[in-house]
C-alpha positions as CSV (number, residue, x, y, z in Angstrom):
1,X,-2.0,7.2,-7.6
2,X,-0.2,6.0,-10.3
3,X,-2.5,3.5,-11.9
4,X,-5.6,5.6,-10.6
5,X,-6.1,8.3,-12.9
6,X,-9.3,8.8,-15.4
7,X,-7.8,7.4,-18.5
8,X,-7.4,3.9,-16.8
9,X,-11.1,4.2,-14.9
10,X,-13.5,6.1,-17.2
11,X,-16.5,5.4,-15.5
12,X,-15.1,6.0,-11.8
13,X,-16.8,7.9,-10.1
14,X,-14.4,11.4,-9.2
15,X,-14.2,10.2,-5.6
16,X,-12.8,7.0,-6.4
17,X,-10.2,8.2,-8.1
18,X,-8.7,10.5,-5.2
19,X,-6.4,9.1,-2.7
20,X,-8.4,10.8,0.3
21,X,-11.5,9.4,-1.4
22,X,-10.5,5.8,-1.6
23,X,-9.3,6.0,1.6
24,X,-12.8,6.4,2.9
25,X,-13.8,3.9,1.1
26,X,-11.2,1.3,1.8
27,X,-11.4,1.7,5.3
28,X,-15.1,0.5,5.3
29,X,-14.5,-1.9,3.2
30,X,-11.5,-3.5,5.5
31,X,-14.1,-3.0,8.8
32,X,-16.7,-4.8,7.0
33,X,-14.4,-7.6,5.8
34,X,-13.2,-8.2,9.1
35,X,-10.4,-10.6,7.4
36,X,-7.8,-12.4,9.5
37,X,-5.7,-11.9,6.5
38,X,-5.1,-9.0,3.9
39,X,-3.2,-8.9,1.1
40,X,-2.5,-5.5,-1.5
41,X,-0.4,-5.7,-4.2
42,X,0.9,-1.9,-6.0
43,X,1.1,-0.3,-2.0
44,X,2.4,3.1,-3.2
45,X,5.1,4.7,-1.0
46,X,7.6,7.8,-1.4
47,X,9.9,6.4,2.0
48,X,13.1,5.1,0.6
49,X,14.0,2.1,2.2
50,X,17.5,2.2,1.8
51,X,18.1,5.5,3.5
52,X,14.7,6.0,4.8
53,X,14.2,9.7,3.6
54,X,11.2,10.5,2.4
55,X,10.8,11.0,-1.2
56,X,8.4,13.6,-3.1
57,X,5.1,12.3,-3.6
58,X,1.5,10.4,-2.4
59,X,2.1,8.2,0.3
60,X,0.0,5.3,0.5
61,X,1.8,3.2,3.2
62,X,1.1,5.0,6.7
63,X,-2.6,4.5,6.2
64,X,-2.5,0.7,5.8
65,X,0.0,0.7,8.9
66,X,-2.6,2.4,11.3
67,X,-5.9,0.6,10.2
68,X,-7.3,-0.5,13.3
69,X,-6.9,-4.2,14.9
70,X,-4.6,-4.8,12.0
71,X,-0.7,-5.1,12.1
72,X,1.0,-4.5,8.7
73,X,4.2,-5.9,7.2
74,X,5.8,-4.1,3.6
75,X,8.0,-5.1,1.3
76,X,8.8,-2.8,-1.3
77,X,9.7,-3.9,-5.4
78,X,13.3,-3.5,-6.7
79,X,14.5,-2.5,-9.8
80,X,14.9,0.4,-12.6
81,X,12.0,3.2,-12.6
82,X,12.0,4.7,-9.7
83,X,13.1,8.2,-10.7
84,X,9.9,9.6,-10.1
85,X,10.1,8.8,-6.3
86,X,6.9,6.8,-6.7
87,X,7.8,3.0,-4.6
88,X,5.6,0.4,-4.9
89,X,5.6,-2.9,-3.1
90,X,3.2,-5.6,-1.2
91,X,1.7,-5.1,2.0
92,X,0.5,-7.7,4.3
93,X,-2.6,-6.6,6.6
94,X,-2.7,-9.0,9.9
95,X,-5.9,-9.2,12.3
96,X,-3.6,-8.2,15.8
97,X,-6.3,-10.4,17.5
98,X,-5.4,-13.4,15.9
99,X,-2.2,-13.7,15.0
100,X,1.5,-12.0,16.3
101,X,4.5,-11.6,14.3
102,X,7.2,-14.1,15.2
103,X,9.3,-13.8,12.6
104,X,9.3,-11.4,9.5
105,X,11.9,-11.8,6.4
106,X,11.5,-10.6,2.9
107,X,12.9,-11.0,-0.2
108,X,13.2,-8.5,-3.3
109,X,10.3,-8.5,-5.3
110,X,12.0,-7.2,-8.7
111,X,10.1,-5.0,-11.2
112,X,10.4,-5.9,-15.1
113,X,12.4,-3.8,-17.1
């Protein structure tokens, strides 16, 4: 919700703009891909990874992890900014038909300050 507002989208339409809104739409849009492979940059979550408590805020994260068929992997940026509890990172979306995970490692994505 951070980058979704109606100064940054003018012409969206009101629906669009809302979280529960998008995620209608979102979740057709990933049924009628039907991708092996799904990649989202700016995933917007409030867990902190560190100590895992959950900060105040939209969280975006739980819905990409229980899309149907699909397995999801997260990792979050690093860096300065994150007072106002918003986290955002890159989520991988994996067709659970096709693939399994074998191995999973990460490394920190920093944010520019």
């Amino acid at each position: 919700d951070m980058y979704c507002h109606r100064g940054a989208f003018p012409d969206a339409p009101a629906d669009a703009l809302g979280w529960d809104g998008r995620k209608r739409m979102l979740r057709r849009e990933l049924q009628a891909l039907n991708a092996d492979v799904v990649c989202l940059q700016e995933v917007q979550s409030t867990r902190d990874c560190e100590s895992d408590k959950q900060l105040p805020g939209e969280d975006h994260l739980p819905f990409f992890q229980s899309v149907p068929g699909y397995a999801c992997v997260y990792e979050r940026k690093h860096g300065r900014g994150w007072s106002s509890g918003h986290r955002l990172g890159n989520a991988i979306l994996y067709s659970t038909k096709r693939f399994d995970l074998v191995r999973r490692w990460g490394f920190p994505l920093r944010q520019r300050t």
